[in-house]
PANU-273007 format. One record per residue (C-alpha): residue number from 1; x, y, z. Coordinates in Angstrom, 1 decimal. Each point is the difference from the previous one (the first is absolute). Layout:
# residues N
baza:NUM east:X north:Y up:Z
...
END
This chain:
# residues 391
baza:1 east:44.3 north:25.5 up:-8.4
baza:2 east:-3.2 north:-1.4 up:-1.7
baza:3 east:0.2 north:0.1 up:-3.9
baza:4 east:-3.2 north:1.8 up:-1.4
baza:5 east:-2.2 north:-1.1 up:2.0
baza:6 east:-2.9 north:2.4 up:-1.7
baza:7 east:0.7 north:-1.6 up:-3.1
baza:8 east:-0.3 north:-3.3 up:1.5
baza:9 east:-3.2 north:0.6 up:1.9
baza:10 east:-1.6 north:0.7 up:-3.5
baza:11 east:1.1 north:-2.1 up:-1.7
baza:12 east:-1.5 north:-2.5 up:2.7
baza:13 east:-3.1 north:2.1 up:0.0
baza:14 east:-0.5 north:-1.3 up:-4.1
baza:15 east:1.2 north:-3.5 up:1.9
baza:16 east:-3.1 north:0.3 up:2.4
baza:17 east:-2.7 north:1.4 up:-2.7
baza:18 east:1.0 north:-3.1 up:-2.6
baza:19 east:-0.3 north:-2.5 up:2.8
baza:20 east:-2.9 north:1.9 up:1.0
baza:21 east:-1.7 north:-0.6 up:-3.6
baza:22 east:1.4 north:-3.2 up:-0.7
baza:23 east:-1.9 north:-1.5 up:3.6
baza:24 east:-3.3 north:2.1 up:-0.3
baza:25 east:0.0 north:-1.5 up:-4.2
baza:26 east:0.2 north:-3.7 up:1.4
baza:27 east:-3.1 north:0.5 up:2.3
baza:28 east:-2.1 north:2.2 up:-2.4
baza:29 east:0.4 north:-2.5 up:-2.8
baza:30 east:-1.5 north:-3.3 up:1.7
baza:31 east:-3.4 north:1.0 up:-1.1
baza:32 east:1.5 north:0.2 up:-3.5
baza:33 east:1.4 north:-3.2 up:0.3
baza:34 east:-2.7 north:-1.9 up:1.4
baza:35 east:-2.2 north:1.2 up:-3.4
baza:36 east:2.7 north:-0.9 up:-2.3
baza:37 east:0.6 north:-3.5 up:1.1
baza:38 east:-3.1 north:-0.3 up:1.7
baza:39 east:1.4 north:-1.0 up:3.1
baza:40 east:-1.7 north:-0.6 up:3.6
baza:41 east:0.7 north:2.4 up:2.9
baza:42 east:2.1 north:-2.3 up:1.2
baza:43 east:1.6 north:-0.5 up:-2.8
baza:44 east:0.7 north:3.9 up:-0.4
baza:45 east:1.9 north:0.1 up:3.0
baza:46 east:2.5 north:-1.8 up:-1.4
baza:47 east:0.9 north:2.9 up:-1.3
baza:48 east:0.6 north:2.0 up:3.4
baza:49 east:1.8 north:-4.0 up:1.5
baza:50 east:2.3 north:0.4 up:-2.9
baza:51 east:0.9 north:4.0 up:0.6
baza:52 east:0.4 north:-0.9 up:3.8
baza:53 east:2.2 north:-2.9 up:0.1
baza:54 east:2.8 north:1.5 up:-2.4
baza:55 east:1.5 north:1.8 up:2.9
baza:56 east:0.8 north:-3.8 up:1.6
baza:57 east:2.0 north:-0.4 up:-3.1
baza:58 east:1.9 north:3.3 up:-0.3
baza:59 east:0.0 north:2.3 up:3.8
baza:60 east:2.7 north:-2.5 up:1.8
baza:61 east:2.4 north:-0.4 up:-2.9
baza:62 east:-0.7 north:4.3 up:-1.0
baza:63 east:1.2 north:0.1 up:3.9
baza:64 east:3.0 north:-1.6 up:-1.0
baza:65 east:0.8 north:2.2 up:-3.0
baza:66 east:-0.3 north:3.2 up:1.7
baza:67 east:2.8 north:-0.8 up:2.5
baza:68 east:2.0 north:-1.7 up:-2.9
baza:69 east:-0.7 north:2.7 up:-3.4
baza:70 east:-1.4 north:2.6 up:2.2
baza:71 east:-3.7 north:1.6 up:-0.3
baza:72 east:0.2 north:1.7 up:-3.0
baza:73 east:1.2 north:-3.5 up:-2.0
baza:74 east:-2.5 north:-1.8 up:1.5
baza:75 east:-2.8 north:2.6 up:-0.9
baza:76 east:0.8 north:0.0 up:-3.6
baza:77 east:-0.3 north:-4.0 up:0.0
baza:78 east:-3.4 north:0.3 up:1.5
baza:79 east:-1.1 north:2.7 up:-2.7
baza:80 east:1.1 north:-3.1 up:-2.7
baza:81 east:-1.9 north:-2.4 up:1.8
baza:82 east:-3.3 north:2.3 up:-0.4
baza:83 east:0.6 north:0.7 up:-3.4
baza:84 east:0.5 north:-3.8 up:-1.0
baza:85 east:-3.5 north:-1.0 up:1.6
baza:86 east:-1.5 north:3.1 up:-1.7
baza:87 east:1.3 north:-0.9 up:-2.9
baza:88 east:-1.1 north:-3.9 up:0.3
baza:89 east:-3.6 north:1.6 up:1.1
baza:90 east:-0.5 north:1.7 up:-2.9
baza:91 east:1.0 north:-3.2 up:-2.3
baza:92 east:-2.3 north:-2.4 up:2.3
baza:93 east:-2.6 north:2.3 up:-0.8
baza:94 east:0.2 north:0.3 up:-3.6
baza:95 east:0.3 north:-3.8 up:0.3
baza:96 east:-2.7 north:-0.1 up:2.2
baza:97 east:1.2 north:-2.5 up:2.2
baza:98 east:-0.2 north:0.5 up:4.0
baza:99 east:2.4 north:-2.3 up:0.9
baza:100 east:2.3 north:2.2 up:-1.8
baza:101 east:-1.4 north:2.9 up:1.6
baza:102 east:0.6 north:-1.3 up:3.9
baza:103 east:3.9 north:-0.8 up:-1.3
baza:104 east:0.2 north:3.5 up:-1.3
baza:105 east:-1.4 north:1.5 up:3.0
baza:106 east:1.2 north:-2.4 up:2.5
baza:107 east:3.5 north:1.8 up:-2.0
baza:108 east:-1.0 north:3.3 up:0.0
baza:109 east:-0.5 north:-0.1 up:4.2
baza:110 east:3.3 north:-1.6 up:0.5
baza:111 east:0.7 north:3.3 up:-1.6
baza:112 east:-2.0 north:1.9 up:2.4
baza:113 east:0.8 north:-1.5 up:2.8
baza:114 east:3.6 north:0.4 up:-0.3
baza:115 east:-0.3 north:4.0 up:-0.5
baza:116 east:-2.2 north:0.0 up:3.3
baza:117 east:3.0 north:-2.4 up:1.6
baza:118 east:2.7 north:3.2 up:-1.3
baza:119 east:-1.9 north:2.8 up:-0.5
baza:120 east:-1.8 north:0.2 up:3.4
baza:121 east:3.0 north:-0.3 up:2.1
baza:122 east:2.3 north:2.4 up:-2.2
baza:123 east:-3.1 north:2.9 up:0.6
baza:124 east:1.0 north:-0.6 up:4.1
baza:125 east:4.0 north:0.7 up:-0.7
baza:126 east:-0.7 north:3.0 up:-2.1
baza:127 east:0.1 north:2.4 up:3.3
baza:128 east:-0.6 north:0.1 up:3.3
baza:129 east:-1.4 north:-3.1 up:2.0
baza:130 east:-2.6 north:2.6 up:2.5
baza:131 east:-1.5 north:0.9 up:-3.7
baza:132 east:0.4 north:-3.8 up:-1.5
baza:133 east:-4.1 north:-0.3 up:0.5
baza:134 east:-0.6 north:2.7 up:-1.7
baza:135 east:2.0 north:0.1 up:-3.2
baza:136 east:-1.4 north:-3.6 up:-0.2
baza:137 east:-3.5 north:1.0 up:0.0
baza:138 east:0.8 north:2.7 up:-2.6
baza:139 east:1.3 north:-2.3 up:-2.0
baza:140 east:-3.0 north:-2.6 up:0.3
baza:141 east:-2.3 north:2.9 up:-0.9
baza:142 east:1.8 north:-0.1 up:-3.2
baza:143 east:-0.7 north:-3.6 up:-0.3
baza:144 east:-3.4 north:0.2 up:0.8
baza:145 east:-0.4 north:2.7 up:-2.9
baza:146 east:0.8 north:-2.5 up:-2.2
baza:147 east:-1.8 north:-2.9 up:1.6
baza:148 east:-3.4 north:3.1 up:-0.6
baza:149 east:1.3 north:0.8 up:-3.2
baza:150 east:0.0 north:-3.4 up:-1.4
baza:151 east:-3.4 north:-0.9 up:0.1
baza:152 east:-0.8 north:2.9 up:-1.7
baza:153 east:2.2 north:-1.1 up:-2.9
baza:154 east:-1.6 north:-3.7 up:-0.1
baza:155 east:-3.4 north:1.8 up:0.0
baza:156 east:0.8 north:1.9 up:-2.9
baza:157 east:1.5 north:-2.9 up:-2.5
baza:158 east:-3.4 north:-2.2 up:1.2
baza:159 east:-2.4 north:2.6 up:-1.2
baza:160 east:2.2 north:1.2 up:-2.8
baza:161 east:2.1 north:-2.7 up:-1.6
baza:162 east:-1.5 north:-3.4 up:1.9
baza:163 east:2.6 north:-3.0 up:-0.5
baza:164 east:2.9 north:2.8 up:-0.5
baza:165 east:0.7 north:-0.7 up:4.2
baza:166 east:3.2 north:-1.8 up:-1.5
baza:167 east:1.2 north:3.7 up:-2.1
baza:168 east:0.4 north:1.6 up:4.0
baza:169 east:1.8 north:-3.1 up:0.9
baza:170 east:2.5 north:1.2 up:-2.4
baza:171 east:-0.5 north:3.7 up:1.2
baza:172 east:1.2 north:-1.6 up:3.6
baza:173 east:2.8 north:-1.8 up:-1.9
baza:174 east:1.2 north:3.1 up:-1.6
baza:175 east:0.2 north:2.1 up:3.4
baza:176 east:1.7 north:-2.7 up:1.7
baza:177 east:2.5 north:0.4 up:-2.7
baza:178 east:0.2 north:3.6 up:0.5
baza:179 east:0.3 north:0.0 up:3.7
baza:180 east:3.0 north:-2.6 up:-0.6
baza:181 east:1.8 north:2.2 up:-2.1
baza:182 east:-0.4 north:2.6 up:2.3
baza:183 east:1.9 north:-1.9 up:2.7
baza:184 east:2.4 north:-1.4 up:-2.3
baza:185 east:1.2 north:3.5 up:-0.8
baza:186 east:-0.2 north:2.7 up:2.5
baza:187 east:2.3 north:-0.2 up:3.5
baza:188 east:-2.3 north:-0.2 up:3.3
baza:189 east:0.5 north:-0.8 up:3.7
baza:190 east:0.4 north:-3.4 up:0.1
baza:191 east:0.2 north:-2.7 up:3.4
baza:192 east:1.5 north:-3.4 up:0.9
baza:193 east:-1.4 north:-2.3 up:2.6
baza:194 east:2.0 north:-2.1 up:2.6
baza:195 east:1.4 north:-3.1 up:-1.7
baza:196 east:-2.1 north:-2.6 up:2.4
baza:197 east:-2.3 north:-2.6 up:-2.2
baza:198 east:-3.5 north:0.4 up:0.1
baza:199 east:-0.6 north:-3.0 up:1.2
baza:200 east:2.5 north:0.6 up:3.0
baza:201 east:-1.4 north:4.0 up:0.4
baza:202 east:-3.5 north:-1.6 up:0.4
baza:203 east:0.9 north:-2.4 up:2.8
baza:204 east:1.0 north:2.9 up:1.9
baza:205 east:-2.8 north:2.2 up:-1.1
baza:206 east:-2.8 north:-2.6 up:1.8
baza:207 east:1.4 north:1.2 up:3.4
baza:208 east:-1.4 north:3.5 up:-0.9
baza:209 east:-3.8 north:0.6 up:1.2
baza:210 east:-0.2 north:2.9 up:-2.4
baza:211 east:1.1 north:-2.2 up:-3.3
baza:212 east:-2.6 north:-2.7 up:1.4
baza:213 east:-2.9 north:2.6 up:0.0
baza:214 east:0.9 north:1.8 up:-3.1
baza:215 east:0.0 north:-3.3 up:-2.2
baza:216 east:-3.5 north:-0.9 up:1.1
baza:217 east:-1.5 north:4.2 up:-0.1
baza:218 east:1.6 north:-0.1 up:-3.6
baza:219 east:-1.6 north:-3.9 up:-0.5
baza:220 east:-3.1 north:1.0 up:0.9
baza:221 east:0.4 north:4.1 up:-1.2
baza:222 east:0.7 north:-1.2 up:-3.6
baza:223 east:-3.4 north:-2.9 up:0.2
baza:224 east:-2.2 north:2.2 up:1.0
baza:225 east:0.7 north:3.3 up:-2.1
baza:226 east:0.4 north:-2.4 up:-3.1
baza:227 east:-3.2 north:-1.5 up:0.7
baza:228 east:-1.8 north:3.1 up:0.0
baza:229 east:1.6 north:1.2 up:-3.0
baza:230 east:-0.9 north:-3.1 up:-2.0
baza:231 east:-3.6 north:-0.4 up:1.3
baza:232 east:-0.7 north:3.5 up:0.3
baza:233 east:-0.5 north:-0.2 up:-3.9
baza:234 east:-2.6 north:-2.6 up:-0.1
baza:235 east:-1.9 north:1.6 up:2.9
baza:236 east:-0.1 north:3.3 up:-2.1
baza:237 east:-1.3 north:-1.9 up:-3.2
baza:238 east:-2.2 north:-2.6 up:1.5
baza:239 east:-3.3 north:0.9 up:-0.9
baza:240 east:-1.4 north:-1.0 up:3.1
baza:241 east:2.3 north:2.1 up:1.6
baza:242 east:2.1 north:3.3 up:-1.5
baza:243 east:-2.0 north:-0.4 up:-2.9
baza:244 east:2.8 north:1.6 up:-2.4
baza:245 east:1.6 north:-0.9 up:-3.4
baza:246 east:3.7 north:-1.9 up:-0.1
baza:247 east:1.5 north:3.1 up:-1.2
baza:248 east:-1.5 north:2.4 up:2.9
baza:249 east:0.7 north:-2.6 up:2.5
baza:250 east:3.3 north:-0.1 up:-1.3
baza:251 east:0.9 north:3.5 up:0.3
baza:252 east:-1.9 north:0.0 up:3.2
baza:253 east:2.7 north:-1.9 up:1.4
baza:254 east:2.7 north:2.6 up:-0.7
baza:255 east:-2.0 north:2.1 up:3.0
baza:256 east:0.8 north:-2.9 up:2.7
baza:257 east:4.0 north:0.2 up:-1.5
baza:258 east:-0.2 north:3.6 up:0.0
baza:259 east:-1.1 north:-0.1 up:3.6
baza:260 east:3.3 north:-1.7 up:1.4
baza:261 east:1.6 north:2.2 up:-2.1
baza:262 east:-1.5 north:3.2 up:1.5
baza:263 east:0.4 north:-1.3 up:3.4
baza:264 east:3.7 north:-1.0 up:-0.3
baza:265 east:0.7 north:3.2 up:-2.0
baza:266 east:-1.6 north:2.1 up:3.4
baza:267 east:1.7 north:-2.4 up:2.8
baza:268 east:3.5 north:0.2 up:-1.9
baza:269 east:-0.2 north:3.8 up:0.5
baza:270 east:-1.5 north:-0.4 up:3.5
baza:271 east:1.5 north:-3.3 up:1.4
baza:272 east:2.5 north:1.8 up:2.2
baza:273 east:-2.7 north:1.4 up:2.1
baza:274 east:-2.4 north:-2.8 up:0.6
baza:275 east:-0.7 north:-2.9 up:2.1
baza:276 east:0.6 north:-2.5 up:-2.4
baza:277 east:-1.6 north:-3.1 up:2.5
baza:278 east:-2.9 north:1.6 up:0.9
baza:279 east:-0.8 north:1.0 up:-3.9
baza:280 east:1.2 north:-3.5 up:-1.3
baza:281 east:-2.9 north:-1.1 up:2.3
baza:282 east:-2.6 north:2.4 up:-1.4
baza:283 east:0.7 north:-0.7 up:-3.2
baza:284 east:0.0 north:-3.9 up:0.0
baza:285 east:-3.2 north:0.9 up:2.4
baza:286 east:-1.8 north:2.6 up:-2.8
baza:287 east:1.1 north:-2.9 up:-2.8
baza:288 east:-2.1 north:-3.1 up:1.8
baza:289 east:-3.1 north:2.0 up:1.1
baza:290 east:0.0 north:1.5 up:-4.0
baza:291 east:0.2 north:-3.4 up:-1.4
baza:292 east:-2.7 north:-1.1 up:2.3
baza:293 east:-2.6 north:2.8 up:-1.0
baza:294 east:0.6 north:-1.3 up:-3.3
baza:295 east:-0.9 north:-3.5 up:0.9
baza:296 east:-3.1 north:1.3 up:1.1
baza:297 east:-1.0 north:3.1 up:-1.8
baza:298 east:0.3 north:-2.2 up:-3.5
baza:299 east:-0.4 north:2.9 up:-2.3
baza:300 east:1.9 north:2.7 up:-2.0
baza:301 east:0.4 north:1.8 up:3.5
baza:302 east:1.6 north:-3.1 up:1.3
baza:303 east:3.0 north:0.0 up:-3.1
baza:304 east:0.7 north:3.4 up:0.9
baza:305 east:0.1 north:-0.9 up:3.5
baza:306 east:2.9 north:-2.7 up:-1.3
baza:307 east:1.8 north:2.3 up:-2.4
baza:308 east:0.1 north:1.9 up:3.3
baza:309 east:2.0 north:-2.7 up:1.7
baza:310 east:3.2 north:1.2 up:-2.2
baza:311 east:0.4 north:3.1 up:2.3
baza:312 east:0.3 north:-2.3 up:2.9
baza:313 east:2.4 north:-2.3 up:-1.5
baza:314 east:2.3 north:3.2 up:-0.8
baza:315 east:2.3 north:-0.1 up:3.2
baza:316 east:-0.1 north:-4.1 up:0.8
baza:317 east:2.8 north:-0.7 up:-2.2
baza:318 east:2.4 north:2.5 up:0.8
baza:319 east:-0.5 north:0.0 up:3.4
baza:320 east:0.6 north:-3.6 up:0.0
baza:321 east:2.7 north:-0.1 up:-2.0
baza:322 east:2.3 north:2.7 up:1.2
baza:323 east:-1.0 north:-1.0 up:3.6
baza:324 east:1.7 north:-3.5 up:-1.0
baza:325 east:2.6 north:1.5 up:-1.1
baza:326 east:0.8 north:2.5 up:3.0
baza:327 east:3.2 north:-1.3 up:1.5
baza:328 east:1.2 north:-2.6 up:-2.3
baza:329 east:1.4 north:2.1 up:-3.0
baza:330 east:3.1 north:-2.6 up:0.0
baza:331 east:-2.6 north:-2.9 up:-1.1
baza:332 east:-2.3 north:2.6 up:-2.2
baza:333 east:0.4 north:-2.6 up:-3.0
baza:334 east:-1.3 north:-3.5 up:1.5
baza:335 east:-2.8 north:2.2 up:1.9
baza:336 east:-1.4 north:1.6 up:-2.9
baza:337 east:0.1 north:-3.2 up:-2.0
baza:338 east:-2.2 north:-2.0 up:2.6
baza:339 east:-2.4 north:3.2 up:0.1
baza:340 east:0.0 north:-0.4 up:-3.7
baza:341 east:-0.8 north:-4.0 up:0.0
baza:342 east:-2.4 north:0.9 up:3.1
baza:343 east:-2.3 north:1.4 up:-3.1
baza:344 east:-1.0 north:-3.6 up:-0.7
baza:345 east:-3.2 north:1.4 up:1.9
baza:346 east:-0.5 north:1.7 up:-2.8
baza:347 east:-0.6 north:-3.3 up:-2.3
baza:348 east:-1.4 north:-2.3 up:3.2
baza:349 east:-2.7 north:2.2 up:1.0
baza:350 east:-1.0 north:1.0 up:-2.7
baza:351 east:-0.4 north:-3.6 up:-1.4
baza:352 east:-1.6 north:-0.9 up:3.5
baza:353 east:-2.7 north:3.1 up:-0.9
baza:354 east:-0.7 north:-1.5 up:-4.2
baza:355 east:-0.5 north:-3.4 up:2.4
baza:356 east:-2.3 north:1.5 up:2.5
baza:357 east:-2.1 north:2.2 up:-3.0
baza:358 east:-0.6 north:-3.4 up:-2.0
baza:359 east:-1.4 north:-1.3 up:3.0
baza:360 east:-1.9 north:2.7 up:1.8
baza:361 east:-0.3 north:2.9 up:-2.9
baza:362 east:2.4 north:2.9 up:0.1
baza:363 east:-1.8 north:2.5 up:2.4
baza:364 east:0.5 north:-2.3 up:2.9
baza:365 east:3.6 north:-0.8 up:-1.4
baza:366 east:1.3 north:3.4 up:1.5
baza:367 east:0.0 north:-1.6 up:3.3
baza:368 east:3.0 north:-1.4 up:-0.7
baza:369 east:1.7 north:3.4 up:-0.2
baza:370 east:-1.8 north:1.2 up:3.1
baza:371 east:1.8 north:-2.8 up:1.9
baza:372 east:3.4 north:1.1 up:-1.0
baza:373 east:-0.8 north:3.3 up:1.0
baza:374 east:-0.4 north:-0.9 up:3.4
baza:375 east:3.1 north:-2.1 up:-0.1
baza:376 east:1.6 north:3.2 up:-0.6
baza:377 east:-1.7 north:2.6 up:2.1
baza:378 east:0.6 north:-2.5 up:3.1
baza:379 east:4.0 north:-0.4 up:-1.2
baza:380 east:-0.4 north:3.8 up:0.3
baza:381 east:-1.6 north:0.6 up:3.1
baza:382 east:2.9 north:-2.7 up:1.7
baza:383 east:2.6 north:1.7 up:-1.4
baza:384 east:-1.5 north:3.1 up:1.3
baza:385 east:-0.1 north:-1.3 up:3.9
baza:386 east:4.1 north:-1.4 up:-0.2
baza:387 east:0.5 north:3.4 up:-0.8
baza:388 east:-0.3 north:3.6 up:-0.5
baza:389 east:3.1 north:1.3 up:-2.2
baza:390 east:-0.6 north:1.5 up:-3.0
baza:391 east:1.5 north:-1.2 up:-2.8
END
């Protein structure tokens, strides 16, 4: 019988809002960045490359230590690999070098990509597989409180304390600390994977059509909501444009978190009775024609018409993720950790956007998202014609 698995579903749940905070943090500080080291927007995007490629470092090897220490060992090393790179942040910065500040971060996501790896997988064997989907998405609206919460925090130290962004990197240090301890002490539910390597589990994982299409939905998933999140800011306080200060765009951007997590709150208590096809396709569908109305509006109505775009990002990564999953519980580990290292979207397209804006200005820049949008909404309607089961 299954060993607290309450217990272990909350503490996930604080797993889920620190990830949640320690991603949305990363994106809402590149403005912060590129002022203090007066970087290029190219340059800034460094910072997103560096947060996204951790997971090729960490996921495959994190696959291996689940089936070797099990899922709660492995989580607590992935909470002391976020509190290092917070840790080294928060020195880089008083140092103010941003060399150091990549290494720290590149650190701290190695960190976070490893608790997505565990933490993800361990939420689908707390219960019942039919409710999987569900208990995910509860748990990602956890996440995304954090991810709406933490620009709220940034947006207070800028207008209150300035430079002081490297006192909340300790603040994140001190929580992973706590949440390690938590582990470290209390008795949860915990899960082995089959012994297989990774290397040998993803050779066999290829075959699968659903492992193909959930590497690229997440790929391209991760790009485009990152994207949005990082640009979103700048639209909001370009003059030109949203016309608002860095601290009100700032906080502004907790409404686009707060939308996934409203969304994914509402479709974990309602996933069991929906199509979940038919409303991935509305969704990536409602996301591109949003982004594109801001293209063209180019005003305060068309940021809001982008913070929208968080609602229709709610359901794409559960859906895609516990669809990937569906079936192949035995090889849960190597699966989530190349969902995990599919979030290199997250640093590429963003990067390819920072290229597009220093060539064509940033309005026209949200083009790039709109194209990954479609990419998704006709992944969608395919895997809506092969079949009809609900998942």
């Amino acid at each position: 019988m299954m060993q607290n698995p309450r217990r272990a579903f909350i503490l996930l749940s604080g797993v889920f809002f620190y990830w949640g905070v320690l991603t949305a943090i990363n994106s809402a500080t590149i403005p912060f960045f590129r002022q203090v080291f007066s970087l290029s927007w190219r340059d800034s995007m460094l910072v997103n490359v560096a947060f996204y490629l951790a997971p090729f470092a960490i996921c495959l090897p994190c696959s291996g230590w689940m089936a070797r220490f099990g899922y709660r060992r492995a989580l607590m090393l992935a909470l002391t690999l976020a509190v290092i790179g917070a840790v080294a942040i928060a020195g880089s910065l008083w140092q103010t070098t941003f060399v150091g500040c990549l290494v720290g971060i590149f650190i701290l996501a190695m960190g976070v990509a490893a608790m997505q790896v565990v933490a993800n997988p361990y939420v689908n064997r707390l219960g019942d597989a039919h409710n999987a989907a569900g208990r995910l998405s509860l748990a990602s609206s956890i996440n995304s409180f954090g991810a709406a919460l933490a620009p709220i925090l940034l947006a207070v130290v800028l207008a209150s304390v300035g430079a002081s962004v490297s006192a909340l990197y300790v603040g994140l240090m001190l929580a992973g600390v706590v949440l390690f301890f938590a582990f470290y002490r209390l008795t949860i539910a915990d899960f082995h994977d089959m012994g297989t390597s990774p290397l040998s589990s993803l050779r066999t994982l290829c075959r699968y059509p659903q492992f193909r299409a959930g590497v690229s939905g997440i790929f391209v998933y991760v790009g485009v909501e990152v994207s949005i999140g990082t640009t979103a800011l700048s639209y909001l306080h370009e003059p030109a444009l949203g016309g608002f200060s860095l601290a009100q765009a700032t906080s502004l951007i907790a409404l686009y978190w707060g939308g996934a997590l409203a969304g994914r709150f509402f479709y974990g208590l309602l996933a069991r009775y929906c199509r979940v096809r038919l409303l991935f396709c509305l969704c990536t569908a409602g996301a591109m024609l949003l982004t594109i109305a801001a293209v063209g509006l180019a005003n305060r109505a068309g940021g809001y018409c982008l913070l929208a775009v968080g609602v229709m990002n709610s359901v794409m990564y559960p859906v895609i993720f516990s669809r990937t999953l569906s079936g192949l519980d035995g090889y849960a580990a190597p699966i989530s950790a190349c969902l995990i290292m599919a979030g290199i979207g997250g640093g590429l397209l963003p990067f390819i956007q920072g290229i597009v804006i220093d060539a064509v200005g940033l309005r026209l820049s949200f083009l790039v998202p709109v194209v990954g949008y479609l990419f998704l909404f006709i992944n969608g309607l395919k895997d809506e014609a092969r079949s009809r089961v609900i998942v």
